[in-house]
N, C-alpha and C positions, 0 to 999 in steps of 0.2 A: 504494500500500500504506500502511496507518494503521499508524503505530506505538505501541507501546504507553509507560508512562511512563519507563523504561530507555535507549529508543530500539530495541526489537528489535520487526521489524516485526509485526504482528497474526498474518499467514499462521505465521511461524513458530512464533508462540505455539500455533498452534492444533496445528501438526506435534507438536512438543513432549508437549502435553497429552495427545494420542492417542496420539504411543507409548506415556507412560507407563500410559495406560490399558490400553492392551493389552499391556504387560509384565507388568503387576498382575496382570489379569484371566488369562493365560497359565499367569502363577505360582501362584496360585488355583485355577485350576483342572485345572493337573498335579499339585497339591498339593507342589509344590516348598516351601512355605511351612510344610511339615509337618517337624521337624526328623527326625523317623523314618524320613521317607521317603529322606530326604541318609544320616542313618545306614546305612540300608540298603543304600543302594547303595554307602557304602562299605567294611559289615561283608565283605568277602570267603571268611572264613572259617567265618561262620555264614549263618542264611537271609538271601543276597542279593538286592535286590531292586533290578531293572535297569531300573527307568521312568528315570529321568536320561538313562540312554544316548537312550531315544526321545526325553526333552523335547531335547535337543545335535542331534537327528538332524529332528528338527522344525524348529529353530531354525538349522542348517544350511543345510536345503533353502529358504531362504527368502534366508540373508547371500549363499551362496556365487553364486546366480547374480545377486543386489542388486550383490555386488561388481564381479561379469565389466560388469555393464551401465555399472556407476558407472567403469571405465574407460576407458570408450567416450563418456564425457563430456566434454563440455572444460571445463563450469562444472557447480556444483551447482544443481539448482532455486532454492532459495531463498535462496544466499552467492554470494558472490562468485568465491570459490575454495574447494578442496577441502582441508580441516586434517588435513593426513598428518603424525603424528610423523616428525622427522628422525632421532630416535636409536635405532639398532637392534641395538646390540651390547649385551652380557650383561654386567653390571656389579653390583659386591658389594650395593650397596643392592636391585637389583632382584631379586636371588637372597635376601638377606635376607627382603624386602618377601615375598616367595613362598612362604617357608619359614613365619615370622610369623603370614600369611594361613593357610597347609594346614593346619599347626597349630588354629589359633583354628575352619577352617573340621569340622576332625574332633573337636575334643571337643565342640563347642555341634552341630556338624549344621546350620546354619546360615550363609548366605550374606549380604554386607551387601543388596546388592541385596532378595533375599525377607525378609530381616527385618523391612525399613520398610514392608512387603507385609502384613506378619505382625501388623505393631503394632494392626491392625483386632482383633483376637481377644484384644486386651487380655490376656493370655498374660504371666506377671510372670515367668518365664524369656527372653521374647521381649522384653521392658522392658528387663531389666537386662542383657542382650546390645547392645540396642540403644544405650544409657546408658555400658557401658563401651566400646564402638566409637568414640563419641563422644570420651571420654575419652583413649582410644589418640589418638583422631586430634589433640586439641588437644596432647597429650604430643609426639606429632612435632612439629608447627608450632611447640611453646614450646623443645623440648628439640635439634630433627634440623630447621630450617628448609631447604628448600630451594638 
């Protein structure tokens, strides 16, 4: 295997590349990348609009049996070993972090993920979303280091 200038070998690059290809192309084309459409599905009270549910139930039917197989593995394809977080209990940053996030995620309608999806449509709502995520995040690292 050729690795690339990093040290992470080629194969992987290429894994990499392709998902995010077809994350992109996924989100694009359920129109997740549409912040109307995130509104809608979460306006409950007015006209609701339930594609999310399909895009989750899409993207379900695809993790959940990836996973059952992925435990029946003893290595991964292309690592060594398998990188399972160890920490599983509910903790104030992580409920903060959640709350933060639901927030940010219902008044913009927008996900970070589909935003940097979004930035192709040159969209200066979807700019300055993106701009202050950015921002948030260098705020944690200078302000909430880990």
């Amino acid at each position: 295997m050729e690795s690339t200038d990093k040290g992470l070998p080629f194969s992987n690059l290429l894994v990499i590349i392709t998902s995010g290809i077809l994350f992109g192309l996924g989100l694009s084309v359920s129109e997740m990348v549409n912040p109307a459409r995130v509104l809608g599905f979460l306006n409950i009270l007015g006209p609701w609009d339930p594609t999310l549910i399909f895009v989750m139930a899409g993207a379900l039917t695809v993790a959940v049996p990836g996973f059952q197989y992925a435990r029946l593995m003893h290595k991964p394809f292309l690592a060594v070993s398998f990188s399972i977080p160890g920490k599983k209990d509910l903790d104030k940053k992580l409920i903060l972090g959640a709350v933060i996030f639901g927030i940010g995620w219902g008044l913009a309608g927008i996900c970070p993920g589909p935003s940097l999806v979004a930035l192709n449509s040159l969209d200066m709502k979807v700019v300055w979303f993106v701009l202050a995520m950015l921002a948030g995040i260098v705020a944690h690292d200078k302000f909430l280091p880990s």
